[in-house]
C-alpha positions as CSV (number, residue, x, y, z in Angstrom):
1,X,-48.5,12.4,35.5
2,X,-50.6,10.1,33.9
3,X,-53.9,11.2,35.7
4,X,-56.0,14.6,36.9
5,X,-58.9,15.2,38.2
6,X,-60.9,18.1,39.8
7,X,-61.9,17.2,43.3
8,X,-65.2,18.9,44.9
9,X,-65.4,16.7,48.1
10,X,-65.9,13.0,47.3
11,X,-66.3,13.5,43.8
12,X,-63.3,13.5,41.3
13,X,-63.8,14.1,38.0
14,X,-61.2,13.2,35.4
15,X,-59.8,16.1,33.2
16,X,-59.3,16.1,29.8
17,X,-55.6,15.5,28.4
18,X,-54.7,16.9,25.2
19,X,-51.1,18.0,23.5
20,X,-49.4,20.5,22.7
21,X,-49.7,20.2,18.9
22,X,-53.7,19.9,18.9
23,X,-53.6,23.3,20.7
24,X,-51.3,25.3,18.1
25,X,-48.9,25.6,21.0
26,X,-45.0,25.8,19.6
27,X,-41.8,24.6,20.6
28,X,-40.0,27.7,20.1
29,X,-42.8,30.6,20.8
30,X,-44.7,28.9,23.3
31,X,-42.7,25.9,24.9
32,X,-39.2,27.4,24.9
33,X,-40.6,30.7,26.9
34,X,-42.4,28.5,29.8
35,X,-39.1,27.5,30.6
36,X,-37.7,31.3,29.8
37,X,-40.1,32.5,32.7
38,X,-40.0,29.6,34.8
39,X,-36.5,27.7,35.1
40,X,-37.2,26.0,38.1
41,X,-38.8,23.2,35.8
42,X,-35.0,22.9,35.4
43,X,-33.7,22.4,39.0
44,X,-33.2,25.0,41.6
45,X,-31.5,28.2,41.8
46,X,-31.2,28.2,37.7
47,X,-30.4,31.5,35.7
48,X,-31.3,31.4,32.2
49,X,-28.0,32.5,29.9
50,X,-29.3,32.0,26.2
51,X,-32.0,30.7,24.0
52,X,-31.9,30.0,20.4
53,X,-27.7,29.6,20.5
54,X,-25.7,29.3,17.5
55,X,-23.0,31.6,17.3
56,X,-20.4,28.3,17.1
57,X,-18.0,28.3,14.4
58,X,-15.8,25.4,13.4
59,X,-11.8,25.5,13.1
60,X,-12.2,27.6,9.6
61,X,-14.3,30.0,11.2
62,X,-17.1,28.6,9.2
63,X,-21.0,29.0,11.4
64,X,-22.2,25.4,12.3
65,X,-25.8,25.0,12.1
66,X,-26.8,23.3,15.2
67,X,-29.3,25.5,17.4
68,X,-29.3,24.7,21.1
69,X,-32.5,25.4,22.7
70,X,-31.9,26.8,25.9
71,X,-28.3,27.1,28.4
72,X,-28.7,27.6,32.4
73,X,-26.3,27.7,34.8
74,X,-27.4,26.5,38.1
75,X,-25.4,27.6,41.6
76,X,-22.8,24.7,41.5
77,X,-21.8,26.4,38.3
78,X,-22.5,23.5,36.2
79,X,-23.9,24.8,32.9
80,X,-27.3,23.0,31.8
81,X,-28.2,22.3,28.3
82,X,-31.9,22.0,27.6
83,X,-33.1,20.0,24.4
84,X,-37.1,20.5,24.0
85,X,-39.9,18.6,22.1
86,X,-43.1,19.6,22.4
87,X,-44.4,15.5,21.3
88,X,-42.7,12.5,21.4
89,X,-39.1,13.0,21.4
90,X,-36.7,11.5,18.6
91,X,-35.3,8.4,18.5
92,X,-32.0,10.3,18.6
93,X,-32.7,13.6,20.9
94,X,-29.9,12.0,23.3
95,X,-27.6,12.3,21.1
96,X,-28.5,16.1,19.8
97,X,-28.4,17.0,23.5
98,X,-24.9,15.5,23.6
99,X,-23.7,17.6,20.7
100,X,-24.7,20.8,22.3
101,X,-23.2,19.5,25.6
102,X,-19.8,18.9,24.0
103,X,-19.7,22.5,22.1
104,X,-20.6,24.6,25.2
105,X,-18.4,22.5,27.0
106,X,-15.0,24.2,25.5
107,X,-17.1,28.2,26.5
108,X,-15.3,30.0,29.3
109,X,-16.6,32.9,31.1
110,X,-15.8,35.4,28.8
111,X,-17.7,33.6,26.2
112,X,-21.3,33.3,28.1
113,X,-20.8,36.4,29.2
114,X,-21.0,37.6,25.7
115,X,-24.2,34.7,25.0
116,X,-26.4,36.2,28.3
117,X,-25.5,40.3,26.7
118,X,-26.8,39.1,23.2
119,X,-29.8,37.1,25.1
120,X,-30.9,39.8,27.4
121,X,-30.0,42.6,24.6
122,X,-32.3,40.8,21.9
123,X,-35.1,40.4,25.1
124,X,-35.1,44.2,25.5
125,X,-32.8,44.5,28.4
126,X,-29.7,46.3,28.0
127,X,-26.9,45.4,30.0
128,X,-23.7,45.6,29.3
129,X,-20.8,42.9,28.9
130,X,-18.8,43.4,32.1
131,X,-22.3,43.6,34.2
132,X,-23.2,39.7,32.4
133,X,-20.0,39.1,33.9
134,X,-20.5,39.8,37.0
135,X,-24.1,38.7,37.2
136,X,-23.0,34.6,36.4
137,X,-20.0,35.5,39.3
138,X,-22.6,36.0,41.5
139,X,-25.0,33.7,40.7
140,X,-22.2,30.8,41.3
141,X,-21.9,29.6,44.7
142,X,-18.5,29.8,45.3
143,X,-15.6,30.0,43.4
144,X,-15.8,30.5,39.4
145,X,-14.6,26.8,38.2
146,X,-13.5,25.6,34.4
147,X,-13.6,21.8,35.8
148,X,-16.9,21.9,36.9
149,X,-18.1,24.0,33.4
150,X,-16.7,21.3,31.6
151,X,-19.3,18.9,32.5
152,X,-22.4,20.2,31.5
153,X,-26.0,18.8,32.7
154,X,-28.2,17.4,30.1
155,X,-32.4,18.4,30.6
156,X,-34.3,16.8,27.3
157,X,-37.8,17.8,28.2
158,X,-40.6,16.3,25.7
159,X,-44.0,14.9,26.3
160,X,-43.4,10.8,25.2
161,X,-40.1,9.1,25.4
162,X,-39.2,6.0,23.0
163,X,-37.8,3.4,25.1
164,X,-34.7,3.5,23.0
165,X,-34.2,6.7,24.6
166,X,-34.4,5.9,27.9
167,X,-32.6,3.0,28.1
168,X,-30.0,4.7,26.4
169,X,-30.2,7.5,29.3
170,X,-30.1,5.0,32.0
171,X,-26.9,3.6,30.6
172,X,-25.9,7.2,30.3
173,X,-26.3,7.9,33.8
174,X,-24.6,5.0,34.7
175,X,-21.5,5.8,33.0
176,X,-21.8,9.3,35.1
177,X,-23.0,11.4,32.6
178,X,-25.7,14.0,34.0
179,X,-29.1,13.5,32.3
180,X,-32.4,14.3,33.0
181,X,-35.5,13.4,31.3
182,X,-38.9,15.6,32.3
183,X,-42.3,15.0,31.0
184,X,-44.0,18.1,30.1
185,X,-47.6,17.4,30.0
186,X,-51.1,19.3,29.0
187,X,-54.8,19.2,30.2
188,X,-57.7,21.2,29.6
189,X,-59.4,22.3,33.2
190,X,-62.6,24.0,32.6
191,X,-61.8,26.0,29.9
192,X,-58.3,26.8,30.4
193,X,-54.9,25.0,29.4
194,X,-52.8,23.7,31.9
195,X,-49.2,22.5,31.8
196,X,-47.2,19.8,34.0
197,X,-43.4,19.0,34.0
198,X,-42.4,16.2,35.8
199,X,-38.9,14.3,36.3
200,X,-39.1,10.8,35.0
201,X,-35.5,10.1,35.2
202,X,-33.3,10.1,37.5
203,X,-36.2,9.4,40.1
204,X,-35.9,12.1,42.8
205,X,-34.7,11.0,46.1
206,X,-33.5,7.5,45.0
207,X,-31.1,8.7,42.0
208,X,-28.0,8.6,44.2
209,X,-29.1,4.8,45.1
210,X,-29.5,4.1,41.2
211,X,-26.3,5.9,40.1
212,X,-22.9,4.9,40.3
213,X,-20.2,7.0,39.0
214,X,-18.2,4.7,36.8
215,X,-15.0,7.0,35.6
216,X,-12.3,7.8,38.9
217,X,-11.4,11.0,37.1
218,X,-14.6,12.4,37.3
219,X,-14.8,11.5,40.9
220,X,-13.2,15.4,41.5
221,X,-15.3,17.4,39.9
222,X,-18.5,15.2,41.0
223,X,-17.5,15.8,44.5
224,X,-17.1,19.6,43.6
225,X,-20.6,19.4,42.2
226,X,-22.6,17.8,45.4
227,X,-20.7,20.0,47.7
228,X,-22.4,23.2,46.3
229,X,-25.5,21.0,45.6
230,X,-25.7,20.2,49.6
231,X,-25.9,24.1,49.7
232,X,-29.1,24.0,48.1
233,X,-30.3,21.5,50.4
234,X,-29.5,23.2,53.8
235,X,-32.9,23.9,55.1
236,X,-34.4,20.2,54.8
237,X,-30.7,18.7,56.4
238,X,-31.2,21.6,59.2
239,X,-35.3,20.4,59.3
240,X,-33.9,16.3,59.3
241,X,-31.1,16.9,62.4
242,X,-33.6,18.8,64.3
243,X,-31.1,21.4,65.3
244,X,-33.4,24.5,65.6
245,X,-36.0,24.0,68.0
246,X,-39.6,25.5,66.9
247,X,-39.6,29.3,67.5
248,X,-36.2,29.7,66.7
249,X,-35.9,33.5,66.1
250,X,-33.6,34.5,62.9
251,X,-31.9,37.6,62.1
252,X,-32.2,39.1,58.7
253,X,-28.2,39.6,57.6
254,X,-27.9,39.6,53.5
255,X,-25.0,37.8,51.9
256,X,-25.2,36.1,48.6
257,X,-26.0,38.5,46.0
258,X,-25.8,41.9,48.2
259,X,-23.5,44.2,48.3
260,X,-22.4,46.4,50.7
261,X,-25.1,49.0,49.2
262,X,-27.3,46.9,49.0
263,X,-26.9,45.6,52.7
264,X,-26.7,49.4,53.8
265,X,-30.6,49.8,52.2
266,X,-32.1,46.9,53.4
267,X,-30.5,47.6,56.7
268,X,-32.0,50.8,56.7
269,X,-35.9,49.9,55.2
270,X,-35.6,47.1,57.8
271,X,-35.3,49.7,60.3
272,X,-38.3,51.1,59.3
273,X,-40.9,48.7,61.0
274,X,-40.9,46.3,63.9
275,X,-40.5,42.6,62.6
276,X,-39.0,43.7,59.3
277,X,-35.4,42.1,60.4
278,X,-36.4,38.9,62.0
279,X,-38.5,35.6,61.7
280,X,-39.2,32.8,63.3
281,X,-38.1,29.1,61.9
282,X,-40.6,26.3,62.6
283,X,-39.7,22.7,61.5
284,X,-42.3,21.8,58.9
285,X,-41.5,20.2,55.3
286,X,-42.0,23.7,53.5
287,X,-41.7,27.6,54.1
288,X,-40.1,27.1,57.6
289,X,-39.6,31.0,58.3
290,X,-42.8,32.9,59.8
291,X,-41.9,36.7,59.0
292,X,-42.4,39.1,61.9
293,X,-43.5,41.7,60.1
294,X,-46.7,40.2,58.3
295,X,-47.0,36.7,60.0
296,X,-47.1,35.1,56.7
297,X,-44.8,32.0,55.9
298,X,-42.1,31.6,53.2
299,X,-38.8,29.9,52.4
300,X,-35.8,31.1,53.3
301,X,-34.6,32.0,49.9
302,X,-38.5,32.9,49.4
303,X,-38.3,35.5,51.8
304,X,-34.7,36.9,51.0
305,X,-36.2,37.3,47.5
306,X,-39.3,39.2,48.4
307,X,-37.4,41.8,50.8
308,X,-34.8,42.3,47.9
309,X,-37.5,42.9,45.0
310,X,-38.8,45.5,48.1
311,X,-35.9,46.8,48.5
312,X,-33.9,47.1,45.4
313,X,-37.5,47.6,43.0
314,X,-36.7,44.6,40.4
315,X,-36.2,40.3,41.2
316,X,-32.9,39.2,41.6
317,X,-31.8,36.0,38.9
318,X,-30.8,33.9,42.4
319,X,-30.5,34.4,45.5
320,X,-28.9,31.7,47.8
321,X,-31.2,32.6,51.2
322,X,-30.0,30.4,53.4
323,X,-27.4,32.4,53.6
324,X,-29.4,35.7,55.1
325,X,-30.7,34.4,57.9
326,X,-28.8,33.8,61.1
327,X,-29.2,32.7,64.4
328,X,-30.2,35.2,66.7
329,X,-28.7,34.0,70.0
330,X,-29.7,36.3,72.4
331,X,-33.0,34.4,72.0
332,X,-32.6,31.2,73.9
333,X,-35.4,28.5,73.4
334,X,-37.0,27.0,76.5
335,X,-35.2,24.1,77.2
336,X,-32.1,25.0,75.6
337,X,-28.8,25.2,76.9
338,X,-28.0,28.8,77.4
339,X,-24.3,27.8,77.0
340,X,-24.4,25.8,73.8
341,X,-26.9,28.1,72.5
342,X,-24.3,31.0,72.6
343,X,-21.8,29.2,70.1
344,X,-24.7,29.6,67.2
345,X,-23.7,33.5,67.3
346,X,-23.5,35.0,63.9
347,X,-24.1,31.4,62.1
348,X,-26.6,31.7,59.4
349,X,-28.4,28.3,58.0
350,X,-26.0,27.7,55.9
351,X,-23.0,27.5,57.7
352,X,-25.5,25.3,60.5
353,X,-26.0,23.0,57.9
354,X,-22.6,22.8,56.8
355,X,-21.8,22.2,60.5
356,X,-24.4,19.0,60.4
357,X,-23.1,17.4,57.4
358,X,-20.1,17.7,59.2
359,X,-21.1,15.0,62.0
360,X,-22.4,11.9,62.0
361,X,-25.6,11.9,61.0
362,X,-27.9,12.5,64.5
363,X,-30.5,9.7,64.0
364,X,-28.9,7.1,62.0
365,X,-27.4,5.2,65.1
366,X,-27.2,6.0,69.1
367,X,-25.2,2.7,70.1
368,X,-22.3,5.0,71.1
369,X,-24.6,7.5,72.9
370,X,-26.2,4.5,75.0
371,X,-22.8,3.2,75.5
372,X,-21.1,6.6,77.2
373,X,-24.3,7.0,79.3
374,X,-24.1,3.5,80.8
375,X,-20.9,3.8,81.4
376,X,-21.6,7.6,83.9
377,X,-20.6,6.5,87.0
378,X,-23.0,7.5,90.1
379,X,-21.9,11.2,91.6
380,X,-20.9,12.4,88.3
381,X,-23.0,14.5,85.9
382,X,-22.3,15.5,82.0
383,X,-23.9,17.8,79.6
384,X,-25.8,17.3,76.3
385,X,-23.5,19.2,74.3
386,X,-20.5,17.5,76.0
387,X,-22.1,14.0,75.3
388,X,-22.5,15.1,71.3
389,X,-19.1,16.1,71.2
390,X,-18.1,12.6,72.1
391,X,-20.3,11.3,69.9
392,X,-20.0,13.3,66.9
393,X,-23.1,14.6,67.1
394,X,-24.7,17.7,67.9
395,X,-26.5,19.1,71.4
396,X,-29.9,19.8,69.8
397,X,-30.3,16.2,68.9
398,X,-28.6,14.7,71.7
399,X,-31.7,16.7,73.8
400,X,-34.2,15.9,71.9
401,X,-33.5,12.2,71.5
402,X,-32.5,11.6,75.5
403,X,-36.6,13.4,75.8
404,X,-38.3,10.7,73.4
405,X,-36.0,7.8,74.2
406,X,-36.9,5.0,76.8
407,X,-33.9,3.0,76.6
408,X,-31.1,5.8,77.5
409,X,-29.8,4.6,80.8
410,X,-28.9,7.1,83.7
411,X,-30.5,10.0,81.7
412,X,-31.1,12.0,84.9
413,X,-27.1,12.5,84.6
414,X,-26.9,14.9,81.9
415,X,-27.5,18.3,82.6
416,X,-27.3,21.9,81.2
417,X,-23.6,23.4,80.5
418,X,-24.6,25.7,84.2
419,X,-25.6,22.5,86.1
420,X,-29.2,23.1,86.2
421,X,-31.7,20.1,85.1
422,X,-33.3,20.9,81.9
423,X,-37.0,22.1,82.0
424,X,-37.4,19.6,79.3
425,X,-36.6,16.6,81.5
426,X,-39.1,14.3,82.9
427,X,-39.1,11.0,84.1
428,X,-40.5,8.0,81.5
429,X,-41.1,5.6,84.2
430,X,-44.3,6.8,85.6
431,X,-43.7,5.2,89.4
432,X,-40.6,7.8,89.4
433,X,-41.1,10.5,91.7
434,X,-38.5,12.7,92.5
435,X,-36.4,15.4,90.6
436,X,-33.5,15.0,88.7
437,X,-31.6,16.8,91.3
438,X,-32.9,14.8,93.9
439,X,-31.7,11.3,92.3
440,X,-28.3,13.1,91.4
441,X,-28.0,14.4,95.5
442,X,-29.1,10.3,96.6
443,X,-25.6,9.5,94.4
444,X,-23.4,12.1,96.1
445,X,-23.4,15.2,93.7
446,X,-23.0,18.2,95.7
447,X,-25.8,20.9,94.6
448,X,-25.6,24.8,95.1
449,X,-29.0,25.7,95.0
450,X,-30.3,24.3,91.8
451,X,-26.9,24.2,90.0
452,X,-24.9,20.7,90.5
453,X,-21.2,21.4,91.2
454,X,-19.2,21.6,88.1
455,X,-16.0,19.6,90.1
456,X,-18.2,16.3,89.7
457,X,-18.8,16.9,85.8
458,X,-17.6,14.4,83.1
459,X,-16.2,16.4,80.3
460,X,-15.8,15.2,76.8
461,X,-12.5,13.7,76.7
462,X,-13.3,11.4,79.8
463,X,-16.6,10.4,78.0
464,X,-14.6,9.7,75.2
465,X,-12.1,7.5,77.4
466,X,-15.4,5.6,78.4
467,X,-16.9,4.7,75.1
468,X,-13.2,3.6,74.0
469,X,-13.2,1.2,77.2
């Protein structure tokens, strides 16, 4: 961030930047603890293990002298080594940061299970070996994994870097070596300090663009690695594919980090009040879920955190919340197929987003969709989540782009999984007149009441037969 300002309607004023060093503020009392109390500065879902680490020996037993700053693990169970500077970083902090990487590469569980007892123990907290243990189980998302510990990320944060240094870390990256660089920054706002981190390198959203993994036996464990990454990323792919419609209503069902106690108390304080067990999802860029029981808005992990500090009295390290929140499907949204609706039972957002990634991607390309609609014969009717079956897609989409789009042809020919034209369904030539029903009767398709007869409905295999011809 190379500019602030305080804003009072048109008028911005720039503030002040200073450094850490002209403030008296230290690497190791006053750095090293931001990061301590907030390791989200690190990436998401991190859990601090150890600080101030040198309990390494060499092969005579001999204790080596290097001092790593800070170790996180974050939910993939990659470990994370932090090297800090509160200035301008050495010409060399690369290759210090690579030191530490190699050492704690070689640590099993045992090992930082012993590092987070000594940490917590010299914090004040006393907790004993086998709970450390269990607390880095839980915090990984999924299975416990020596490949994946074996390649440590690298996070030098300092407030300058030479160019030697990040040219080096570019190449770095390249040759599929995990490295950030963040810019810790500080400015003085009226009185008071305040403090910035910011990633220079990789550049979010464009790293996986800039990178290209250069070794085919990492290509494994890298694969390991964005698999439980894409976890972390299941709300904004759920927000992207459009598959919840605004007003979704979610169930409160605790997974990651509770156990059966612990699901047996919140089930019971949940009882308590109306609207303490459900929410209600809304497709916006940030704290999607609307909580029912104060009408204020939070994350999905953000809200799984706040019930379990409640709850339980005390902040859990991590808590993966996409994984507490499922579909309540007894709620149907307007417009929604009733049918296809009913097969999101007892999915949380998770498992939905899993489900996505599993397709091909909604928006990127309805050539096939087009094609299979064009190809509907008059007196014969299909359904949305039919036609994203054949498409590899998903019904939600399929809807919602066959509402917006003005080139789908014979559009009036898909219909709800019951044979009833969707109450989200409306003509986009304005001269158009009649009812869906009403074209589909003009082409021969026998209609009970509202419902079309299901003998005259394409089903995916045939639709798949049609885009193959």
């Amino acid at each position: 961030m190379d500019h602030l300002f305080t804003v009072s309607g048109q008028k911005a004023t720039p503030v002040a930047r200073t450094k850490l060093a002209e403030e008296d503020l230290k690497e190791r009392r006053d750095l090293q603890e931001w990061v301590i109390a907030h390791p989200q500065v690190l990436g998401e879902s991190m859990l601090v293990i150890t600080a101030e680490f040198d309990h390494w020996a060499d092969a005579d037993g001999e204790r080596a002298k290097n001092r790593l700053d800070i170790l996180g693990l974050d939910a993939t169970g990659q470990l994370v080594v932090v090297e800090l500077k509160r200035g301008k970083a050495d010409q060399d902090v690369h290759l210090q940061a690579i030191t530490y990487a190699a050492l704690v590469s070689r640590f099993d569980l045992d090992t930082l299970a012993q590092a987070y007892h000594r940490f917590l123990a010299g914090r004040g907290e006393t907790v004993a070996v086998d709970e450390c243990r269990q607390r880095l189980l839980d915090h990984v998302d999924g299975e416990w994994d020596q490949e994946v510990l074996r390649r440590p990320r690298l996070v030098i944060i300092a407030a300058e870097f030479p160019k030697p240094v990040t040219h080096t870390v570019v190449w770095l990256s390249e040759m599929n070596l995990d490295i950030d660089l963040v810019q810790v920054s500080l400015w003085k706002v009226k009185g008071h300090l305040v403090a910035g981190f910011a990633k220079m390198y990789p550049i979010p959203d464009v790293e996986e663009f800039t990178l290209a993994p250069a070794r085919v036996e990492a290509e494994a464990v890298t694969r390991k690695i964005k698999k439980r990454s894409q976890k972390q990323r299941a709300v904004p792919d759920l927000v992207d594919a459009e598959i919840l419609p605004d007003g979704t209503l979610l169930r409160l069902a605790p997974k990651h980090r509770a156990t059966r106690e612990i699901r047996k108390r919140i089930a019971a304080w949940a009882a308590e009040t109306n609207g303490r067990a459900t929410a209600v999802w809304t497709n916006t860029s940030a704290d999607q879920l609307t909580w029912s029981a104060n009408g204020q808005q939070y994350s999905a992990t953000g809200l799984a955190k706040h019930i379990f500090t409640v709850v339980m009295g005390y902040s859990p390290s991590s808590i993966q919340g996409t994984t507490w929140w499922e579909v309540d499907a007894d709620h149907v949204p307007p417009g929604v197929d009733p049918d296809q609706w009913a097969n999101l039972a007892g999915i949380d957002l998770t498992q939905l987003a899993d489900q996505v990634r599993n397709v091909e991607p909604a928006g990127k390309n309805w050539a096939d969709l087009h094609t299979v609609l064009a190809a509907i014969p008059p007196g014969r009717w299909t359904t949305y989540g039919d036609l994203a079956t054949a498409v590899s897609s998903h019904a939600r989409p399929v809807s919602t782009h066959l509402t917006h789009c003005g080139e789908c042809p014979h559009a009036w020919r898909v219909l709800m999984a019951d044979g009833r034209v969707s109450i989200d369904f409306h003509w986009l030539d304005p001269e158009r007149t009649e009812t869906a029903a009403e074209a589909l009767r003009r082409e021969g398709v026998v209609f009970y009441g509202d419902t079309a007869d299901q003998g005259s409905r394409m089903r995916p295999e045939e639709l798949t037969e049609l885009l193959g011809a």
